[in-house]
C-alpha positions in Angstrom: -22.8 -20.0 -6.9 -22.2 -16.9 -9.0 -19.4 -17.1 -11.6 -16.4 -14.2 -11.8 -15.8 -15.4 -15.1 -18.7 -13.9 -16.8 -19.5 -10.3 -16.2 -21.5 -9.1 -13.7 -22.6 -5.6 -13.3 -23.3 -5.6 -9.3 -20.3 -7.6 -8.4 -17.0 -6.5 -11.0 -17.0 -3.0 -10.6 -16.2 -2.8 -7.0 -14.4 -5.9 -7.0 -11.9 -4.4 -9.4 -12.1 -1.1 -8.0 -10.7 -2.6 -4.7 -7.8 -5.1 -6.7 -6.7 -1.9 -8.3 -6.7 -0.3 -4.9 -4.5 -3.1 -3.6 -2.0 -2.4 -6.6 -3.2 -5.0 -8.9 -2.6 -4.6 -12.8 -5.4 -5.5 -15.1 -3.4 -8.5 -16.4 -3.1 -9.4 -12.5 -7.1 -8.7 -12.1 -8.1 -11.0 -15.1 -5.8 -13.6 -14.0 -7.9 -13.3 -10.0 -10.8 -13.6 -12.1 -10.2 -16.4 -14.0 -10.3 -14.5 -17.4 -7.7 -13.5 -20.1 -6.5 -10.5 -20.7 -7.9 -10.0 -23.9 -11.3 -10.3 -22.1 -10.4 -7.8 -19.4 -9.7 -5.6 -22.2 -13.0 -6.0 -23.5 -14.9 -5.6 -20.6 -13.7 -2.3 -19.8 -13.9 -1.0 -23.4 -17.7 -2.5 -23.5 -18.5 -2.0 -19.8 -18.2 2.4 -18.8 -18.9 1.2 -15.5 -15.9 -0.9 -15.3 -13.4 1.7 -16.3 -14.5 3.9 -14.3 -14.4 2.1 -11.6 -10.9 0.8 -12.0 -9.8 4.5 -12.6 -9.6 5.8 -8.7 -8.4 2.3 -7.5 -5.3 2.9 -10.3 -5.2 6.6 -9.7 -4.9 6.4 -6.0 -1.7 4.1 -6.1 0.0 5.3 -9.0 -0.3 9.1 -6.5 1.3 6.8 -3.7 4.1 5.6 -5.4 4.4 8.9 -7.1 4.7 10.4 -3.8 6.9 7.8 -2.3 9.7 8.0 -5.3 9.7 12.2 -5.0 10.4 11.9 -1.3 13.3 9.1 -2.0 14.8 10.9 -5.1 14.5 14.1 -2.8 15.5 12.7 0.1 14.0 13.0 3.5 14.5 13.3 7.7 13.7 10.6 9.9 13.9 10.5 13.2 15.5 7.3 15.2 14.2 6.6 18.6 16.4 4.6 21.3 14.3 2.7 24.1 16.0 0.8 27.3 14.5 -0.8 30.2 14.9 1.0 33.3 14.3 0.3 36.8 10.1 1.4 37.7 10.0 0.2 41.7 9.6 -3.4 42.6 6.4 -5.6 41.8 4.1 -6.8 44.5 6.3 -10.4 44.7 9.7 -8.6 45.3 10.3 -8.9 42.1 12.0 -5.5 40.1 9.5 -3.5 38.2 10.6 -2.2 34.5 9.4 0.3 32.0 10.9 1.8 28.8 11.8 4.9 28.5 13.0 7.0 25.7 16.7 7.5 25.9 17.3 9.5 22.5 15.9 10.9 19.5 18.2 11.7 16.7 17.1 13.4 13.4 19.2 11.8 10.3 18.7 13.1 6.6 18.5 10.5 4.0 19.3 11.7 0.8 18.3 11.0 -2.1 18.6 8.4 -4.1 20.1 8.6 -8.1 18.1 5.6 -8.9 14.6 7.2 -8.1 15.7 10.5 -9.0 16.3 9.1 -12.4 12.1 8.2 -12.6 
């Protein structure tokens, strides 16, 4: 059985590339792997490989949220769609057929928000 707890240069990098990926701090990766934080710390100053593996996972959500808080402190359009049954013919038992079909589409603007625009 191969142990997380002591470094592993096939296995780490990608596996905290992808816990990064998922949103995960390094305090929140150390604790996955069973380390401390103080070791985590010292793996990625020791280990290049490690940092810069960590570094898209980070830079790829910290972009997302980025991205999601300018559209919320900017506001944005969404659009709202209304389905109801309605009436498609009659099944082979006699029985009444039904579909959905769009009824409406309305555009709203939400705007923005004071507590995003204030990050």
């Amino acid at each position: 059985m191969i142990s997380l707890r002591r470094y592993d240069h096939g296995i780490h990098p990608t596996l905290c590339y992808y816990m990064a990926l998922a949103g995960l701090t390094l305090a929140q990766i150390a604790e996955k792997l069973g380390i401390s934080d103080r070791t985590m710390d010292t793996w990625v100053q020791v280990h290049p490989e490690l940092k810069d593996a960590i570094r898209p996972g980070k830079d790829f959500i910290d972009n997302l949220v980025e991205g999601t808080l300018l559209k919320r402190a900017l506001g944005y359009d969404v659009v709202e769609v209304t389905r109801e049954h309605v009436a498609a013919g009659v099944n082979n038992d006699g029985s009444p057929k039904f579909r959905m079909k769009v009824t409406k589409r309305v555009t709203k603007h939400l705007p923005g928000e004071p507590a995003a625009m204030i990050f």
